[in-house]
N, C-alpha and C positions, 0 to 999 in steps of 0.2 A: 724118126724117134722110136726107139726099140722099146719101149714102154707095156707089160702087157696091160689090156683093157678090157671092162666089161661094161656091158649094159646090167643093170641092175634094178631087181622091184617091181612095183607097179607097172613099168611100163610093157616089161616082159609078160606078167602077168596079162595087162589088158591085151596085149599082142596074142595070145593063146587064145584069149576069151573073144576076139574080134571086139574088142569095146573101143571107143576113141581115147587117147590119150596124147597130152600135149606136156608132159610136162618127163624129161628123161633124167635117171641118174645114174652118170658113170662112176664104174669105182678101177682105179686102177695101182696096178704094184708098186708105186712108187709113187715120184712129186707130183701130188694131182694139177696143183698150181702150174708147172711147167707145162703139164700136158694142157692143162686148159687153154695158156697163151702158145701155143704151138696151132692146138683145134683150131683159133681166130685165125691163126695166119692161113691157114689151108683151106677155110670157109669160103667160098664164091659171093656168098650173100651178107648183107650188112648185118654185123652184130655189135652187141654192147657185151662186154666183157667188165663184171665185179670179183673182187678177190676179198678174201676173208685172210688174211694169214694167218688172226690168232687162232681160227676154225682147222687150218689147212684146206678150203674150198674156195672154190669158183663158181662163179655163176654166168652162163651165156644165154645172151634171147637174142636170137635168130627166126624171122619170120613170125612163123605161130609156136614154136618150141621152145619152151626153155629147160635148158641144159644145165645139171647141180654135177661139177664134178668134185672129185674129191679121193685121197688117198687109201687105202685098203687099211682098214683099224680092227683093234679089239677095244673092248670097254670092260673095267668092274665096275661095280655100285656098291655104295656102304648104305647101311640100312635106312637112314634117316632122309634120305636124300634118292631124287631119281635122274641127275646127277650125274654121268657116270665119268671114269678117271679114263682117259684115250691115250692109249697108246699106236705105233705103227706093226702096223701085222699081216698076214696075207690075205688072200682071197677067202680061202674059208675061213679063217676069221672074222671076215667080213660079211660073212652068208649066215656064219651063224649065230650072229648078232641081230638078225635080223628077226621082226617081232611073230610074223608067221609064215609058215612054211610056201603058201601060195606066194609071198614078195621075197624069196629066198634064190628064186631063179636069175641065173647071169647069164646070158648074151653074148659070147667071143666076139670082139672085134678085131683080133687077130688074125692075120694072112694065113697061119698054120691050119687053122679050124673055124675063121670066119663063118658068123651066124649059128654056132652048134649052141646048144642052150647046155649049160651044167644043172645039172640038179639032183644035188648030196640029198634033198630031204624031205622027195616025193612030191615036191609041189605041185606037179602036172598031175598025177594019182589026186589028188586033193583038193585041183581045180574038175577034173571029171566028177570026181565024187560028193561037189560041194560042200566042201568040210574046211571049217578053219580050226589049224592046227600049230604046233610052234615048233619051231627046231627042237629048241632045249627045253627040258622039264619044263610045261607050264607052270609049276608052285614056283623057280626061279626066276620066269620069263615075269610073270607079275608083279612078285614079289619086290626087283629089280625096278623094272618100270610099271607102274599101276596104272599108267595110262594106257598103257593095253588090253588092259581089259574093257575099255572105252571102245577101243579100235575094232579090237574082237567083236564086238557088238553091233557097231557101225557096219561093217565090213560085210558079219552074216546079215544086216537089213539092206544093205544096199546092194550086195551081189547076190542073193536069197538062198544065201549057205545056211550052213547048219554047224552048232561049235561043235567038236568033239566032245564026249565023255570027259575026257579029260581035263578039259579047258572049260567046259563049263563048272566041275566040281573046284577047280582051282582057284577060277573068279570067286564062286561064293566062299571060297576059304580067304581069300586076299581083301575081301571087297571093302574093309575099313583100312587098306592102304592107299586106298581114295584119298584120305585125307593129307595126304603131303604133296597133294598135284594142289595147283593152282585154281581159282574160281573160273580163269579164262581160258585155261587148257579141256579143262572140264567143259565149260559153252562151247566153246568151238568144236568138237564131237558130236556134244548133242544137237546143236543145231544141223551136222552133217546126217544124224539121224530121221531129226523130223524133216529134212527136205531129200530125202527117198520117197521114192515109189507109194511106200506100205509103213510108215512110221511106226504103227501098232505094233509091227514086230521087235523091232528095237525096243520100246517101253516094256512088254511086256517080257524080256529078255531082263534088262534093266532092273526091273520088279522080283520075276524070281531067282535074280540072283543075289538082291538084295542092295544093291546099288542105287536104285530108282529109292531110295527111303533117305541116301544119304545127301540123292543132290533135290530130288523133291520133294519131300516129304509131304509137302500138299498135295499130293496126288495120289498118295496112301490114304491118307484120310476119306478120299472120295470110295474108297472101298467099302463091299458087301452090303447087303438088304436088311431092313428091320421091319417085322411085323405085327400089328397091332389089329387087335380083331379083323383077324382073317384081312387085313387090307397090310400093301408092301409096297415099297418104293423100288424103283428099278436100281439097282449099280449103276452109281454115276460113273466109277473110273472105267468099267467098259463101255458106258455111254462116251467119258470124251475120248475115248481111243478111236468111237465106231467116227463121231464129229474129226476128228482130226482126218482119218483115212477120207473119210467124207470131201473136206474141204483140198485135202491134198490131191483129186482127181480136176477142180476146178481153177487150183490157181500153185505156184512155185513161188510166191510170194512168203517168206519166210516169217515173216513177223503178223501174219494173217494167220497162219498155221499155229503162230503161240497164241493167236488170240484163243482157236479153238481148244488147245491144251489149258488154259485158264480161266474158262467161259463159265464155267460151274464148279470154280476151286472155293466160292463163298457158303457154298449149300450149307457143308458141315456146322459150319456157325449157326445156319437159320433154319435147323433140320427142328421140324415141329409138330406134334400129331393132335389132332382134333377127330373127337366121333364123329361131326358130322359134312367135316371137309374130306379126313384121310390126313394124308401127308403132305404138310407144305413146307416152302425155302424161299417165304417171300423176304426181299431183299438181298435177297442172296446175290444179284448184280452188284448192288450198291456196295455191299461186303467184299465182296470179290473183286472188282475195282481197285476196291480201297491197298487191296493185298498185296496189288500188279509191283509196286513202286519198291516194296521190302525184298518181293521173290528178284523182279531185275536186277537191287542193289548187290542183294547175296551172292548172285550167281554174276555179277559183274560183266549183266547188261549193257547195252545204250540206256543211261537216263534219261535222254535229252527224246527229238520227237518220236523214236521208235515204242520209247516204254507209254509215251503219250500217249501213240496210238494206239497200242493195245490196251489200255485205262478204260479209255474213250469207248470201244467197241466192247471190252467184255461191260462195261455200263449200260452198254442201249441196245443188249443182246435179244431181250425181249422186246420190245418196244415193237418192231415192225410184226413179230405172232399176234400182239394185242391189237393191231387193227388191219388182222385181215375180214372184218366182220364188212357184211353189206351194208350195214349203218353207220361205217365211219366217216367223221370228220373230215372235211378238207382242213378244216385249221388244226384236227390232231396230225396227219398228213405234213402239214408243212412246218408243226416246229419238230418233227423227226427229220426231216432234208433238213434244217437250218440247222439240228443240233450236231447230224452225221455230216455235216457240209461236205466235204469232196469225198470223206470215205463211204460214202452212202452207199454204192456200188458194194463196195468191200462188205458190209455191212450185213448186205442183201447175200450176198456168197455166204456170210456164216451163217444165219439165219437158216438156209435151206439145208446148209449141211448138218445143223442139228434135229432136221429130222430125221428121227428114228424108232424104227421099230420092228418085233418080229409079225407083227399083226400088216400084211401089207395091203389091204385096205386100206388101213389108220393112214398108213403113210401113205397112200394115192390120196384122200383126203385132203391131208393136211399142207401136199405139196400143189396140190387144186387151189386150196386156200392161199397158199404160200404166191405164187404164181395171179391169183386174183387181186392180193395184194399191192405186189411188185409193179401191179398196172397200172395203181391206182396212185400209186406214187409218183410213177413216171410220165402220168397224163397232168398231176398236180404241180412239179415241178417243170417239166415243158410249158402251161399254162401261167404260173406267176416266176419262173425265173430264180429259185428259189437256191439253185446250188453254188457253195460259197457265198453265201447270204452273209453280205456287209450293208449296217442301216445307211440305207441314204443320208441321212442325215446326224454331220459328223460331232461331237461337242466342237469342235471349233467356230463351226457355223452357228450353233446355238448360242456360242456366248457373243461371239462378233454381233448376231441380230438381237441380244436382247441385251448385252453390254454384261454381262457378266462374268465373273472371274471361276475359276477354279468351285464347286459347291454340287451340295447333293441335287439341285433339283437338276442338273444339264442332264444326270444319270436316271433320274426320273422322266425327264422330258423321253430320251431315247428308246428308254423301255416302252412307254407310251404306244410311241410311230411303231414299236416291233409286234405291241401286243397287236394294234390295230390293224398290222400288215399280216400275222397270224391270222387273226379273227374273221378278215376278209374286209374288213371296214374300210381300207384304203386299198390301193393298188401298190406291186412293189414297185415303184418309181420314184424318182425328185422332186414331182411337180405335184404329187398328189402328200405325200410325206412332208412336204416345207407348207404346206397349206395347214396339216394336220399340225405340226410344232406351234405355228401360231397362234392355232384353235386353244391347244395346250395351255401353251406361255399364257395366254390371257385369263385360262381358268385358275394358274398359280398367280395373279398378279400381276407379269410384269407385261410392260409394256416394249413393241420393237421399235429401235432406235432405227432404222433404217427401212 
C-alpha cells in the first residue's frame, strides 16, 4: 500500500528524550482508515481495531501500544468556539497544526527515508534547550485553542521546560479565553499537573499567568502576609504549594494530593488577630471541608467517594498535630482511627507533609512529634482493633432483643456501646458490647424479650 506515513507527536518526542511511551500517532497522506485496516492485516500480534468515520480515525491496541491513526488535516477555528472546521491537507498541514513545536516532530515510515525525523519547527533545538514553544504565532495558537495554554503549562511541569518569552506573554494575554473550554477539559490538565514530579511549578505558572484565579480562585485568596503589631502569619498559598510538593514525594495517589491543595483553603474565612494569641484560623478545617463539595462541583469533580474523601481529610487535618503531646488520650487516639477509619494511613501522609518551615530545627521537632505520635496510634489501633471500626452491635439486634421498632433510643443505645468502646469502658468485641446494650436497655426501660 503506497500510502506515505508518519509517526507523529509525543511519541517522537519521548523517543528523543529516552522517556517511555505507549501510546503512538500516525498521520498519514491519505485514507488514514484504509491504512489502519491494512496495518491489522500485516500485524503478527493480536490486535483490536476501532474506526471513527465521522472523525476519519482509527484506533489499534496491540500488545502494550495503542496506535491513533488518522489522515493528514488542516483546521480553522471561529472565535467562539475551540472547535475547529477539518478539512484534508498534507503533512505540513498537519505538523503545523500541532500545538507545540516539541510534538511537531514526524517519523518517516517510508522505504525512501525510513526512520529520518522531519522537523520544519526546531523541535529537537527546543527539546535540548527545554523550551516550549508553538509552530504558529502563540497569540493564534491560544487564541484558537485555549486549551493550550493548559498544555503549555502541564508540559513545562512535567518535562521541566521552561515556556518561551513568547508563550508565556501570550497566555497571559489569552488567559480569559479559558472560559469557553469546558470544566472537565480543564480538570483533566490540572490534575496531569498535580500528579508530576514538582506540582508547585505548574500552579505557580498557572498563578502568574493569571489562570490559576479563573479556575481556583480559592487559592488566591490564601495569598500574602498581614501584620499586626510586629507579629505575621506565614503565606498560606506558598505554604500549600511547599504541603503539595511535600506529599507528592510520598505518595501518586491523586486525590491525596487535592487534599493537600485544599487543606488550608478555609483560613481566609477564619483569619483572626488577637493581642494576646497573634493570628488565628480556628476552624478553618470545618470551613474548608465545608468548601471541598462547591470547588469539586464547579470544576466537575467526582462527587460521589472521591470528593468524600477529600471532605473527610481536609476536616481531620489537624486532629492527629493535636495529640502528639505525651499526655494523650487513648480514647482521643481512638475516636481519630474510628473517625479516619481506612484513610488513617493517608491521613498520617498529609499530616507530615504539612510540616513546614524555614526554621529547621522547628521542623526536626515537629516531625519527632509527628513520628511519636504516629506510634501511638499504631500501638492503640493494633491493641483495640480499631480500623474500619463498625459497632458490634447492629440496630437490628437491638430492636430483635428488646422488640422494638424503628425510634430514637436504638441510636442512643449505639452511641452508648461506641462512646463506651472510646472511653475504654468495654472491649471492642460482641460479647463485651451485647453485655454493655443490655446494661443500657434497662437504664432506658425496656426490658429483653429474649
Amino acid at each position: 500500500m503506497n500510502i506515505p506515513a508518519y509517526i507523529v507527536g509525543g511519541f517522537v518526542r519521548d523517543l528523543i528524550m529516552n522517556r517511555q511511551s505507549k501510546d503512538i500517532d500516525i498521520v498519514v497522506v491519505g485514507d488514514g482508515i484504509q491504512f489502519a485496516e491494512e496495518l491489522r492485516k500485516n500485524l503478527k500480534s493480536n490486535c483490536k481495531l476501532s474506526i471513527f468515520k465521522n472523525f476519519g480515525t482509527a484506533n489499534l491496541k496491540t500488545g502494550k501500544f495503542e496506535i491513533e491513526i488518522v489522515g493528514a488535516r488542516k483546521e480553522s477555528y471561529l472565535k467562539e468556539s475551540r472547535n475547529p472546521k477539518v478539512e484534508q491537507g498534507t503533512l505540513f498541514d498537519d505538523i503545523s497544526r500541532r500545538d507545540f513545536t516539541i510534538n511537531s516532530l514526524a517519523l518517516s515510515l517510508n522505504p525512501e527515508n525510513f526512520g529520518r525525523i522531519l522537523d520544519h519547527y526546531n523541535g529537537i533545538k527546543h527539546i535540548e534547550q527545554k523550551i516550549i514553544s508553538t509552530p504558529l504565532q502563540p497569540l493564534l495558537t491560544f487564541s484558537d485553542d485555549p486549551l493550550r495554554m493548559l498544555r503549555a503549562i502541564r508540559f513545562a511541569t512535567v518535562l521541566g521546560f521552561e515556556l518561551a518569552a513568547e508563550v508565556f506573554e501570550s497566555i497571559k494575554a489569552n488567559n480569559q479565553r479559558l472560559e469557553i473550554i469546558s470544566k472537565e477539559r480543564i480538570s483533566d490538565e490540572l490534575n496531569k499537573i498535580i500528579l508530576s514530579d514538582k506540582p508547585s511549578i505548574g500552579f505557580k505558572l498557572l498563578d502568574i499567568t493569571g489562570l490559576l484565579n479563573l479556575i481556583l480562585p480559592e487559592l488566591i485568596e490564601l495569598k500574602g502576609t498581614e501584620m499586626v503589631d510586629n507579629k505575621s502569619h506565614k503565606d498560606n498559598f506558598n505554604h500549600t504549594l511547599e504541603v503539595l510538593d511535600n506529599i507528592s514525594e510520598y505518595t501518586d495517589n491523586l486525590w491525596l494530593r487535592w487534599t493537600a491543595i485544599l487543606h488550608d483553603i478555609g483560613k481566609p474565612a477564619t483569619k483572626q488577630y488577637f493581642a494576646d494569641l497573634g493570628w488565628t484560623f480556628h476552624g478553618h478545617e470545618i470551613i474548608g471541608g465545608r468548601m471541598v463539595y462547591d470547588i469539586f462541583k464547579r470544576l466537575k469533580l467526582p462527587l460521589n467517594e472521591q470528593m468524600k474523601y477529600v471532605k473527610k481529610l481536609v476536616y481531620l487535618h489537624l486532629r492527629p498535630a493535636a495529640l502528639t503531646n505525651e499526655d494523650v488520650s487513648d480514647s482521643a487516639l481512638r475516636r481519630l482511627i474510628v473517625d479516619a477509619g481506612k484513610d488513617i494511613d493517608d491521613l498520617m501522609i498529609l499530616c507530615k507533609a504539612d510540616i513546614t518551615s524555614k526554621n529547621f530545627d522547628r521542623v526536626k521537632t515537629y516531625q519527632k512529634r509527628f513520628e511519636n505520635g504516629r506510634a501511638k496510634i499504631l500501638e492503640v489501633e493494633e491493641k483495640d482493633k480499631l480500623r474500619n471500626w463498625k459497632n458490634p452491635i447492629t440496630g437490628e439486634i437491638i430492636m430483635e432483643i428488646f422488640n422494638l421498632k424503628p425510634s430514637r433510643e436504638i441510636g442512643q443505645i449505639k452511641e452508648a456501646i461506641k462512646e463506651a468502646i472510646m472511653e475504654g469502658i468495654i472491649h471492642n468485641n460482641f460479647d463485651e458490647s451485647y453485655q454493655y446494650m443490655l446494661k443500657i436497655g434497662t437504664e432506658y426501660g425496656l426490658k429483653p424479650v429474649k
